[in-house]
Short mmCIF file of the C-alpha atoms (twelve columns), coordinates in Angstrom:
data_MODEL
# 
_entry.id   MODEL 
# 
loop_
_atom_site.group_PDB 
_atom_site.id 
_atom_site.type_symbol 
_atom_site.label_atom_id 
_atom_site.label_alt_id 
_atom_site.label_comp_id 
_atom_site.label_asym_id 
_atom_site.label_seq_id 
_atom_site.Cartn_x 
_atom_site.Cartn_y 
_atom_site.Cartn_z 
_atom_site.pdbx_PDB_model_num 
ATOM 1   C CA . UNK A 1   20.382  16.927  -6.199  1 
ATOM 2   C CA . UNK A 2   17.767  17.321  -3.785  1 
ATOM 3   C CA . UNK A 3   17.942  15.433  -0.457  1 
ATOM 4   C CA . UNK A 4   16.208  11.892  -0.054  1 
ATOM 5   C CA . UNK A 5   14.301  12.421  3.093   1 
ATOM 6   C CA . UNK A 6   13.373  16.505  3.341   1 
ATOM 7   C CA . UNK A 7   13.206  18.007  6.712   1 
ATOM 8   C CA . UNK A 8   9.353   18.268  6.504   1 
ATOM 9   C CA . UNK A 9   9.495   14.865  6.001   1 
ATOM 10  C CA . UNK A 10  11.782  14.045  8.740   1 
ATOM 11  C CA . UNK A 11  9.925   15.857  11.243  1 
ATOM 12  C CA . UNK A 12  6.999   13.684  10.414  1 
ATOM 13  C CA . UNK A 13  8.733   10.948  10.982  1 
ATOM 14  C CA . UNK A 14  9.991   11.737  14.018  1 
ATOM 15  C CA . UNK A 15  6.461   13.253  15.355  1 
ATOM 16  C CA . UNK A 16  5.236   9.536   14.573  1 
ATOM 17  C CA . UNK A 17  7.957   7.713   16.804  1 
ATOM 18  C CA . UNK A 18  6.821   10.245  19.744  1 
ATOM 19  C CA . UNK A 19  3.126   9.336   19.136  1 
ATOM 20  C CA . UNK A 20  2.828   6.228   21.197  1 
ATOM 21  C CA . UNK A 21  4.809   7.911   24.166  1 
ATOM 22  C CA . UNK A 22  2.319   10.245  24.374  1 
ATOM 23  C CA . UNK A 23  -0.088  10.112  27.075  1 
ATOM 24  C CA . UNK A 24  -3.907  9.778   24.824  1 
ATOM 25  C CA . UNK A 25  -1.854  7.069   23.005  1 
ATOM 26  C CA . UNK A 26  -4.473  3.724   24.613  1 
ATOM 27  C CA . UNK A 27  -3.664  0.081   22.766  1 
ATOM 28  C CA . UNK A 28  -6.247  0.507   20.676  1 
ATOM 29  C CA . UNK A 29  -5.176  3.905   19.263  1 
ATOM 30  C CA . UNK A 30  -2.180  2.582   18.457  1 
ATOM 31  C CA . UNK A 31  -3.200  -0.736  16.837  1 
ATOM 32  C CA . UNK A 32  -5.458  1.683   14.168  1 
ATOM 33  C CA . UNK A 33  -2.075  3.830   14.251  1 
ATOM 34  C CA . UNK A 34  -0.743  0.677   12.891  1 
ATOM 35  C CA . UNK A 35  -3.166  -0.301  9.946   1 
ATOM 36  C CA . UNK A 36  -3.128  3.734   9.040   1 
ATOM 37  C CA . UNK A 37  0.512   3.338   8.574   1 
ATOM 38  C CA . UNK A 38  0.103   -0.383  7.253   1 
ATOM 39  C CA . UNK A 39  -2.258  0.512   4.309   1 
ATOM 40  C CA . UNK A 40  -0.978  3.934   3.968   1 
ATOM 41  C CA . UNK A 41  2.734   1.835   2.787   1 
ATOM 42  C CA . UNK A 42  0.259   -0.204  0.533   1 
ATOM 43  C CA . UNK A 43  -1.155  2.737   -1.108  1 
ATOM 44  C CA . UNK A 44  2.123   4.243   -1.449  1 
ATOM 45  C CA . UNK A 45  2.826   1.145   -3.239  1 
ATOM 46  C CA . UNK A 46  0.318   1.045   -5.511  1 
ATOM 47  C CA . UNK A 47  1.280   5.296   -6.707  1 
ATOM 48  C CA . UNK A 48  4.196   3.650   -8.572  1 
ATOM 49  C CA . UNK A 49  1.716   1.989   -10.832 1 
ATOM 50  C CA . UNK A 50  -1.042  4.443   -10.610 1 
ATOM 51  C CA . UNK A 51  0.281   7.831   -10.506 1 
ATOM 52  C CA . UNK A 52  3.929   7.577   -12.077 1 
ATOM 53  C CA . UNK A 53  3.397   5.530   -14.574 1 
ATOM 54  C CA . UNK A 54  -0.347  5.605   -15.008 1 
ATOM 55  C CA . UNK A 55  -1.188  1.972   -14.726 1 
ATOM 56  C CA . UNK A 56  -4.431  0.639   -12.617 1 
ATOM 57  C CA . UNK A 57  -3.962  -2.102  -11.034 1 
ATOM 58  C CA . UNK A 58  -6.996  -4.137  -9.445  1 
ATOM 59  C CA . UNK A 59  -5.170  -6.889  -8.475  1 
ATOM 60  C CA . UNK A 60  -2.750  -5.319  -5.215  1 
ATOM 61  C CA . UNK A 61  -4.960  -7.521  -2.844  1 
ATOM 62  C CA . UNK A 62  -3.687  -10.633 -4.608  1 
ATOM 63  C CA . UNK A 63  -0.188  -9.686  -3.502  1 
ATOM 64  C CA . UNK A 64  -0.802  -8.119  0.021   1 
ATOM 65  C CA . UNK A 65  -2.895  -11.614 0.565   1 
ATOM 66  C CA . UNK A 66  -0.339  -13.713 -0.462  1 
ATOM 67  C CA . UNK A 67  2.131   -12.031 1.520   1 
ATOM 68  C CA . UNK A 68  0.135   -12.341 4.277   1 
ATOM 69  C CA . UNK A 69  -0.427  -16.186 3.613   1 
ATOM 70  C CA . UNK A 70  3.458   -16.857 3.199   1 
ATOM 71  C CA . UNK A 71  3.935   -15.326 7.173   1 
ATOM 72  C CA . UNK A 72  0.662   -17.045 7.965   1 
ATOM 73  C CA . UNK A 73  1.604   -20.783 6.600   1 
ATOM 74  C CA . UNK A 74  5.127   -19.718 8.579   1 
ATOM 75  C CA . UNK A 75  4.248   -19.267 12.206  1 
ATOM 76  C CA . UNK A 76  1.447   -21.801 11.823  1 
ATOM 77  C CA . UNK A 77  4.360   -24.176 11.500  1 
ATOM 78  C CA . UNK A 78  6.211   -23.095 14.186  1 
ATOM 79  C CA . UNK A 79  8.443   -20.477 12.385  1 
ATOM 80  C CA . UNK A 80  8.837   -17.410 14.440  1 
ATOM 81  C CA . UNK A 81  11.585  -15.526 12.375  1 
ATOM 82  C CA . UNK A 82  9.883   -12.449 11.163  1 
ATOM 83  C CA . UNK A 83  12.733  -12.273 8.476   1 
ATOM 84  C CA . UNK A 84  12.126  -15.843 7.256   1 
ATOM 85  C CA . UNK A 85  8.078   -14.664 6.958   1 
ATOM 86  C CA . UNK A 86  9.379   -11.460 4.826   1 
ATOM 87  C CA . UNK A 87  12.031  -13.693 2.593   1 
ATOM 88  C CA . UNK A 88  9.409   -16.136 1.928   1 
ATOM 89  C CA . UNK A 89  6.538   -13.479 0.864   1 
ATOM 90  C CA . UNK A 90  9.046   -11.728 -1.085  1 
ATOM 91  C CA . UNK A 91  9.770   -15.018 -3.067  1 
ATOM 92  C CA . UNK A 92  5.940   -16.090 -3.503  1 
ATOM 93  C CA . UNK A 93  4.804   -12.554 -4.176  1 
ATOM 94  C CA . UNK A 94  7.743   -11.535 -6.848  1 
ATOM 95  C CA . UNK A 95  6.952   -14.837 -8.656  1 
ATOM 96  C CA . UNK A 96  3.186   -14.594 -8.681  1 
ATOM 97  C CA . UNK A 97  4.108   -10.620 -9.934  1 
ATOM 98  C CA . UNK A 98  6.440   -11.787 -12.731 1 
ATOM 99  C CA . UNK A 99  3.561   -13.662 -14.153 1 
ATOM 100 C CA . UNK A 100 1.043   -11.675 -13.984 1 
ATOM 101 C CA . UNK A 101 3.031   -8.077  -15.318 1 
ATOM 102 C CA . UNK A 102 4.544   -10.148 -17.986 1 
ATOM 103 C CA . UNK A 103 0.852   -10.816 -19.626 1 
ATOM 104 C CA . UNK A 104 -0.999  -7.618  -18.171 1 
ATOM 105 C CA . UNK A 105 2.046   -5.173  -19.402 1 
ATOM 106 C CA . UNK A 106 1.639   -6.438  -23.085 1 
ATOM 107 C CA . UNK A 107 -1.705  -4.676  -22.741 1 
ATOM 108 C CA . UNK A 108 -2.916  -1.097  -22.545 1 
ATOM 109 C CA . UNK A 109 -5.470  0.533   -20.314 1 
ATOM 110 C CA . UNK A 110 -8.436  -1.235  -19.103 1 
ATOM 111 C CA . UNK A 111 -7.050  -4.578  -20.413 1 
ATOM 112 C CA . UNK A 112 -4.176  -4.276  -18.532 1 
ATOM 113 C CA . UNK A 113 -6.737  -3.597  -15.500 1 
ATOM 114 C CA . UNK A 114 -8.907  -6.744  -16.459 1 
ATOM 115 C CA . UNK A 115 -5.800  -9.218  -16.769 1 
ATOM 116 C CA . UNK A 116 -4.829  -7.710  -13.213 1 
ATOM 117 C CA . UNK A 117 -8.228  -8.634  -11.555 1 
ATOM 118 C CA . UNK A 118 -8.693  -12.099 -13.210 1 
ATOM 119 C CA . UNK A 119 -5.248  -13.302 -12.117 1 
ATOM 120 C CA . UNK A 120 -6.442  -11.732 -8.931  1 
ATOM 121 C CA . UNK A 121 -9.344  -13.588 -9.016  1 
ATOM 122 C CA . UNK A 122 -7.980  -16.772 -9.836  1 
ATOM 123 C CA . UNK A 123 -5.671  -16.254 -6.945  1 
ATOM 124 C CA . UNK A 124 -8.647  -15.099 -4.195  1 
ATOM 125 C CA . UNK A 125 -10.958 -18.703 -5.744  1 
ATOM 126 C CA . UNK A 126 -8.005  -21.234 -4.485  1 
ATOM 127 C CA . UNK A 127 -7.211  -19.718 -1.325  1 
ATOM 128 C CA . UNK A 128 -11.155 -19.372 -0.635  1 
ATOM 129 C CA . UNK A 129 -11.897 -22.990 -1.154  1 
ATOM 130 C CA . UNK A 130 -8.742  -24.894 -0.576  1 
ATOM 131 C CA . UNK A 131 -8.714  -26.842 2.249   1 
ATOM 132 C CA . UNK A 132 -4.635  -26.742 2.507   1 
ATOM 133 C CA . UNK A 133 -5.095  -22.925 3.706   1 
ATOM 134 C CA . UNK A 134 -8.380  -23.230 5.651   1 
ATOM 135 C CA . UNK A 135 -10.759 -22.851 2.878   1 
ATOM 136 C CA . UNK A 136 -13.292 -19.622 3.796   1 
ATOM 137 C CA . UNK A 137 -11.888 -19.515 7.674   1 
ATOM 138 C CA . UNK A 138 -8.240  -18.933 6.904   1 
ATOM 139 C CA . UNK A 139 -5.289  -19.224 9.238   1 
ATOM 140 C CA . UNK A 140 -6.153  -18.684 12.398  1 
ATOM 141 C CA . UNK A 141 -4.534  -18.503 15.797  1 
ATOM 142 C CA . UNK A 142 -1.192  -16.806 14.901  1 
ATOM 143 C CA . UNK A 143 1.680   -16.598 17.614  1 
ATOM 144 C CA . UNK A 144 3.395   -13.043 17.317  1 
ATOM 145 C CA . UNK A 145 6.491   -13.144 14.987  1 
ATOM 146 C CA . UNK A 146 9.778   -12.890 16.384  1 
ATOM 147 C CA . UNK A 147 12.901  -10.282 15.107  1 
ATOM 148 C CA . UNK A 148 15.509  -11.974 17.075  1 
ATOM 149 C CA . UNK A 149 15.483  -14.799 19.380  1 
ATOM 150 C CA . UNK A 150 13.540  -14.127 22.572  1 
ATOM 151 C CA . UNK A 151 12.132  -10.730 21.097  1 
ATOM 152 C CA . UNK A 152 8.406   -11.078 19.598  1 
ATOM 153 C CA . UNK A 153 6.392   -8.573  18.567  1 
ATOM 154 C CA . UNK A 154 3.864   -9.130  20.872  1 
ATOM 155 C CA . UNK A 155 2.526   -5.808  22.230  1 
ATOM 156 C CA . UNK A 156 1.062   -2.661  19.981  1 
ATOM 157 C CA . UNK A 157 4.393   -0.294  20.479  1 
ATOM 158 C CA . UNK A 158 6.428   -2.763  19.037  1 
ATOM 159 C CA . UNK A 159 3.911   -3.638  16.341  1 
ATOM 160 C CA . UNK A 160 3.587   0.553   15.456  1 
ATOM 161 C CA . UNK A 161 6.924   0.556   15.584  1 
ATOM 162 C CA . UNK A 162 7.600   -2.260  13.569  1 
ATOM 163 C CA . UNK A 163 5.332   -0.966  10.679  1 
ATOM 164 C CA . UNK A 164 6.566   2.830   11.258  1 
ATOM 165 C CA . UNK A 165 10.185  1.496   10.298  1 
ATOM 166 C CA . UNK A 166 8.682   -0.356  7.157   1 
ATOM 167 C CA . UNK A 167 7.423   2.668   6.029   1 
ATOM 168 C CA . UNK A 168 10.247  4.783   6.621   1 
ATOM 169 C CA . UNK A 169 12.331  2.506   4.814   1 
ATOM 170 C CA . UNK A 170 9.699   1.949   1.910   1 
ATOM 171 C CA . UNK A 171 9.067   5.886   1.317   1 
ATOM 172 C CA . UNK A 172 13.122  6.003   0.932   1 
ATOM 173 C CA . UNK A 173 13.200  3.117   -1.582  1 
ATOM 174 C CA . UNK A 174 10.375  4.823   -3.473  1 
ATOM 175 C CA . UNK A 175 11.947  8.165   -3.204  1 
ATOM 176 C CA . UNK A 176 14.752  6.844   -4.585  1 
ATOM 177 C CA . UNK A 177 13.618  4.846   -7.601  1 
ATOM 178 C CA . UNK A 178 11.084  8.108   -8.645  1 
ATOM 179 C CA . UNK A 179 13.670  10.745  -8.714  1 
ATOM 180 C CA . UNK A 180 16.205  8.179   -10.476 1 
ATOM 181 C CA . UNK A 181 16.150  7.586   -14.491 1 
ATOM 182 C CA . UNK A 182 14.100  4.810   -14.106 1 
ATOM 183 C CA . UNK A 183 11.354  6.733   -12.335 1 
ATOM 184 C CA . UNK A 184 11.913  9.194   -15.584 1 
ATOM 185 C CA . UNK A 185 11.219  6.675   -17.913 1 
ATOM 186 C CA . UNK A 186 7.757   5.662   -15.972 1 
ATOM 187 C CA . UNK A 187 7.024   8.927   -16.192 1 
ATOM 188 C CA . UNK A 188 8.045   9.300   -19.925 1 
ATOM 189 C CA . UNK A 189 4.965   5.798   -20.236 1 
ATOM 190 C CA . UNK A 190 2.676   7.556   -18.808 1 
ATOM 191 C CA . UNK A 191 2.488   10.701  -20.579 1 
ATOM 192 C CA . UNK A 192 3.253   8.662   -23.806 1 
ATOM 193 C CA . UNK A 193 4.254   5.349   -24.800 1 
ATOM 194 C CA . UNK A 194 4.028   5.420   -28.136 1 
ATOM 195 C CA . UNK A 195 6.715   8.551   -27.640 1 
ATOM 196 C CA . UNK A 196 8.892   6.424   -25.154 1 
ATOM 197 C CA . UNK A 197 8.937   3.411   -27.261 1 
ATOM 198 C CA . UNK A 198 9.883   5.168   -30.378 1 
ATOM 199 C CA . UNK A 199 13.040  6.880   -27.997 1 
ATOM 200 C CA . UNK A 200 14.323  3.386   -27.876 1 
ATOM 201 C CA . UNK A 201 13.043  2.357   -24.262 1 
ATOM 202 C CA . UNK A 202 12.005  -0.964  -23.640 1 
ATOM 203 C CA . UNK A 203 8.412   0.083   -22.685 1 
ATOM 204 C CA . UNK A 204 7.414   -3.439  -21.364 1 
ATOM 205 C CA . UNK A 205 10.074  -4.021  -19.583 1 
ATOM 206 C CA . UNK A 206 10.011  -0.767  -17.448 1 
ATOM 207 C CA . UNK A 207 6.152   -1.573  -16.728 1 
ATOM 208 C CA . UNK A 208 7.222   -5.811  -15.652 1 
ATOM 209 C CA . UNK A 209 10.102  -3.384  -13.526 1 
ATOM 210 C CA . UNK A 210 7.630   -0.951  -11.523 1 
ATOM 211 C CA . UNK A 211 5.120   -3.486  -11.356 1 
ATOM 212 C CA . UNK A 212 7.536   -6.453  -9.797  1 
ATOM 213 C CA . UNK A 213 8.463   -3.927  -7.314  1 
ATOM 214 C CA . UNK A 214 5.636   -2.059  -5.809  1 
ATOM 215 C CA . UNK A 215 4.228   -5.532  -6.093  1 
ATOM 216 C CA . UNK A 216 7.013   -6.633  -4.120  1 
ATOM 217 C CA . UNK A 217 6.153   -3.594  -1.446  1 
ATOM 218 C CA . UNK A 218 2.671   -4.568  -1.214  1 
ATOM 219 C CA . UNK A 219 3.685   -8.208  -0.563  1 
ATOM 220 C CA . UNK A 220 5.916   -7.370  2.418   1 
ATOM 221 C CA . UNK A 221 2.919   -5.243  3.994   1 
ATOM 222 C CA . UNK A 222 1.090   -7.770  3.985   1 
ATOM 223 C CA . UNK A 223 3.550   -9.646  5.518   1 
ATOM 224 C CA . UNK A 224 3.623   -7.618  8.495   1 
ATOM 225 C CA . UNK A 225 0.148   -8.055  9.052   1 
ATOM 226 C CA . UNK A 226 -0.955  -11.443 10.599  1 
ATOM 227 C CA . UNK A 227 1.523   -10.391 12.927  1 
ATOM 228 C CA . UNK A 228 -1.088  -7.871  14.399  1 
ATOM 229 C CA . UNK A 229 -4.128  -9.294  13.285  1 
ATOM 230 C CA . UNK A 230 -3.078  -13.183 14.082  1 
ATOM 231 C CA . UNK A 231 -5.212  -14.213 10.772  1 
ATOM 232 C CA . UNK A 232 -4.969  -14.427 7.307   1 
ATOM 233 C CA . UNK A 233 -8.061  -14.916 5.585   1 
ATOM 234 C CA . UNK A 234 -9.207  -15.349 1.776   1 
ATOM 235 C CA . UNK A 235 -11.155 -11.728 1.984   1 
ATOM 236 C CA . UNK A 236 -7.975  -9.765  2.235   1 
ATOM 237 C CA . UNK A 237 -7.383  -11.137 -1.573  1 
ATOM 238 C CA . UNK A 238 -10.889 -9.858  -2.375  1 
ATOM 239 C CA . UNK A 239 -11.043 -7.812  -5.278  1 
ATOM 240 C CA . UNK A 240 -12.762 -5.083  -3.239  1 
ATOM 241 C CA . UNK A 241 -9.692  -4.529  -0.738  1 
ATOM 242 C CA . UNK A 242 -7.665  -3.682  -4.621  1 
ATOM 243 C CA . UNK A 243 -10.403 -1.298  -5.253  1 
ATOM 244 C CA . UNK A 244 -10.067 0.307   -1.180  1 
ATOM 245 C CA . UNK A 245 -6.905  0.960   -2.426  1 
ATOM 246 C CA . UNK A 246 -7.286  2.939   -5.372  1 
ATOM 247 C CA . UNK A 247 -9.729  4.868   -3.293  1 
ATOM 248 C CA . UNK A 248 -6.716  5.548   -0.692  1 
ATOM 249 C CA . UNK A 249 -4.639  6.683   -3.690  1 
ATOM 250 C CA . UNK A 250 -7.382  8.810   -5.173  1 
ATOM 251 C CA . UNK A 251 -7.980  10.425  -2.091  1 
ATOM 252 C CA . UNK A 252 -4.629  11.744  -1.263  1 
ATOM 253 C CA . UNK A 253 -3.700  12.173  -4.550  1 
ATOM 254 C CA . UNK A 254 -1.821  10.641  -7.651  1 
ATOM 255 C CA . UNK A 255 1.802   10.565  -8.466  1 
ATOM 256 C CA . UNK A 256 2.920   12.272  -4.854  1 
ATOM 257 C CA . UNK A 257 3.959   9.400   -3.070  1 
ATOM 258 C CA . UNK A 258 2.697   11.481  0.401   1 
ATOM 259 C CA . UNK A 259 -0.100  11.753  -1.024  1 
ATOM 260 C CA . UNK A 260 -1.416  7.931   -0.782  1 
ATOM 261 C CA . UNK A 261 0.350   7.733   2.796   1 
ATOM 262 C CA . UNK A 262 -2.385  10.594  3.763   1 
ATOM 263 C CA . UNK A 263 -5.218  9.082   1.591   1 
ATOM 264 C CA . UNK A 264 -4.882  5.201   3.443   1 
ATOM 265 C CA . UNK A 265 -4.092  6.532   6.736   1 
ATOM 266 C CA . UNK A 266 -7.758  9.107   6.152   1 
ATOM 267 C CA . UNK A 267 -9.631  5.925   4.321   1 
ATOM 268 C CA . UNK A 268 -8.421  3.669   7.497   1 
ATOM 269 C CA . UNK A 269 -9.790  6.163   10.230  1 
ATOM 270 C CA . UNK A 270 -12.606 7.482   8.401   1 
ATOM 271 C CA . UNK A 271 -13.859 3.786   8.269   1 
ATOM 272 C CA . UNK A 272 -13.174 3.206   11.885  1 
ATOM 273 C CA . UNK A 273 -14.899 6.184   13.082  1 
ATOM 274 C CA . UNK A 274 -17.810 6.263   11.365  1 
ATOM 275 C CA . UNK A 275 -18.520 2.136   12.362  1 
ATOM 276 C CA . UNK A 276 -18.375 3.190   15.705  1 
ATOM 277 C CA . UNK A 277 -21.465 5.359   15.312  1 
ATOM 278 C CA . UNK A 278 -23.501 3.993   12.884  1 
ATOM 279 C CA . UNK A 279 -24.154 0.541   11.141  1 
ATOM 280 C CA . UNK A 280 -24.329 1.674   7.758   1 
ATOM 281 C CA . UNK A 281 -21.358 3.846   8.175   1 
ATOM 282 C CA . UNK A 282 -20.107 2.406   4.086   1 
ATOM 283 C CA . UNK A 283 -22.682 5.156   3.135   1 
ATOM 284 C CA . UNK A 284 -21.274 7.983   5.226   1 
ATOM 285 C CA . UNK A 285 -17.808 6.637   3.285   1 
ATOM 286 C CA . UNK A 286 -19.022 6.687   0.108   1 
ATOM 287 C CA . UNK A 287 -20.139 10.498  0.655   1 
ATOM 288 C CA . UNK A 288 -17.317 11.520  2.169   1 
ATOM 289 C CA . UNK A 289 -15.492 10.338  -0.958  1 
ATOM 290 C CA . UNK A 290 -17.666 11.478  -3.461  1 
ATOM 291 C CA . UNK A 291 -17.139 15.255  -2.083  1 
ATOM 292 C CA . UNK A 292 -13.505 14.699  -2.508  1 
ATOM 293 C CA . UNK A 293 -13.515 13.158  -5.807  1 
ATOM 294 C CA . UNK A 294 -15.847 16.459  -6.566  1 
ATOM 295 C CA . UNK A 295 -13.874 19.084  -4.606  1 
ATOM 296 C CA . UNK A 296 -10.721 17.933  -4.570  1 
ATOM 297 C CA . UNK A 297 -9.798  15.683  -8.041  1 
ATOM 298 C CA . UNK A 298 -6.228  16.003  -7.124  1 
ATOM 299 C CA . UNK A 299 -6.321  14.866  -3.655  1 
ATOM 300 C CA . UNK A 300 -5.784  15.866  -0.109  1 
ATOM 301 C CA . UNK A 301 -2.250  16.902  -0.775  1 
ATOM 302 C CA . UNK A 302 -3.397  18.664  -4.333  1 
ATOM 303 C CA . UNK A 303 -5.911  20.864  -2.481  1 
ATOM 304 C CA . UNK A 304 -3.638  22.003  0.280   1 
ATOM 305 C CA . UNK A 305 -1.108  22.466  -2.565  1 
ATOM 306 C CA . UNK A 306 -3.583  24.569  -4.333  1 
ATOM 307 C CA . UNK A 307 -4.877  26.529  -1.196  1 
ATOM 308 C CA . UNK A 308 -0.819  27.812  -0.781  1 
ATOM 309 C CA . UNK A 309 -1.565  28.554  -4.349  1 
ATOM 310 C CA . UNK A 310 -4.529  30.965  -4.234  1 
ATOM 311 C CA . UNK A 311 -2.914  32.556  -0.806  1 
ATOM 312 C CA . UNK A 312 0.793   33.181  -2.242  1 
ATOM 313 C CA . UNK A 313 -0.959  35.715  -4.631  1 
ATOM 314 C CA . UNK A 314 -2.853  37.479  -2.121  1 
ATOM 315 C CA . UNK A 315 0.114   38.016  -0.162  1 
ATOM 316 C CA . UNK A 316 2.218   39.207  -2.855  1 
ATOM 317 C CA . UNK A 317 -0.643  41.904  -3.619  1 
ATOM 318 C CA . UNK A 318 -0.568  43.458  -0.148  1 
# 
């Protein structure tokens, strides 16, 4: 068997914990450093569903809001401990998850979809005009969560590095559960479930499985990230952040797991950049992704995989 972590991948890692050392590295940088890593996790996340087991999901902003929300309500109250905010998002985001797979996994295709974005929906209309959370305004005003007593994650290193080791940590979990029967069996759904079903699986079950737990990956993203932003506000449980990331996964492409990491981490500085020129940078987006979605159907990573491709041959000719 194959090792977890590769040494491509490795290296990677390691070039990332270098980065804010390095002297072009300003606070700024390294704050978009940290929502490139943030929503690259999230995409990640959201590959489980989408490319392994080929389930779309249009509800991931419910969870990454309400995991944001559980750290929010936390520190508002005066609790600092970074791993209470994580234990309770994990709690409110695996129980909002088990309800929603168990009805949205007893459908196929775009019903499954539809259920996802209505419970979604329901979700994004109480936060948005409750009161209890700050109706449209949110939580506001955040103090910096603490990991131990005396040590907050208060300045961007420690917030990139923070998110950096969530990733790192996530990737290995997801590593692990693809390569494992399990991730067989999601595989085995999503090239046929009528097939896998008949083999004896529990086809259901598998789906409430993968979906609980890249749920429960989203949820402690968006943990992390009042944190960094010191907010938590109804849009991030907007159905159009779910539908940013099926973009991210799209654009680095399905079923890799690197892949997504690429495509949120390209979606997150594409964005930025192009704001910072123009007002109407969404269209310059929207082009950018339409020549990928044209050129490049499989992805970032499936079109560099596919360059090596076409060049192995030539070389082999010559």
């Amino acid at each position: 068997m194959n090792r977890i972590l590769s040494w491509r991948s490795a290296l990677v890692f390691a070039a990332l914990a270098a980065l804010p050392v390095t002297p072009w590295m300003s606070k700024y940088s390294m704050l978009l450093a940290f929502d490139a890593l943030l929503f690259g996790a999230v995409a990640m996340s959201l590959d489980l569903l989408m490319g392994y087991t080929g389930l779309v999901s249009f509800g991931h902003a419910a969870f990454f809001g309400l995991g944001a929300y559980a750290t929010a309500v936390l520190l508002e109250r005066g609790v600092l401990s970074l791993w209470l905010c994580l234990g309770l998002a994990a709690v409110v985001v695996g129980a909002y998850a088990l309800t929603v797979s168990y009805f949205a996994t007893s459908r196929r295709g775009i019903y499954f979809a539809l259920l996802t974005l209505i419970f979604a929906e329901v979700i994004y209309t109480c936060f948005r005009y409750t009161q209890t959370f700050g109706g449209s305004d949110g939580i506001q005003g955040l103090p910096p969560p603490r990991v131990l007593p005396g040590v907050a994650v208060d300045t961007p290193a420690r917030m990139y590095y923070l998110m950096l080791a969530y990733l790192l940590l996530a990737y290995l979990a997801c590593r692990v559960l693809v390569r494992s029967h399990f991730g067989r069996v999601l595989v085995a759904i999503r090239e046929n479930e009528d097939r896998a079903r008949f083999l004896g699986y529990d086809v259901q079950r598998y789906k409430m499985g993968v979906c609980l737990i890249s749920a429960l990956l989203t949820g402690l993203a968006g943990a992390l990230y009042p944190g960094r932003a010191a907010y938590a506000t109804p849009d991030l449980l907007h159905w159009s952040v779910s539908g940013e990331f099926i973009i991210m996964v799209m654009i680095g492409g399905l079923g890799t797991l690197v892949g997504p990491i690429l495509g949120g981490a390209f979606f997150i500085l594409l964005q930025e950049k192009a704001s910072s020129y123009v007002e109407w940078y969404s269209i310059i987006v929207g082009l950018v992704l339409v020549l990928i979605v044209l050129f490049a159907p499989r992805g970032l990573l499936g079109f560099r995989q596919a360059l090596r491709a076409v060049s192995s041959p030539e070389k082999a000719s010559r």
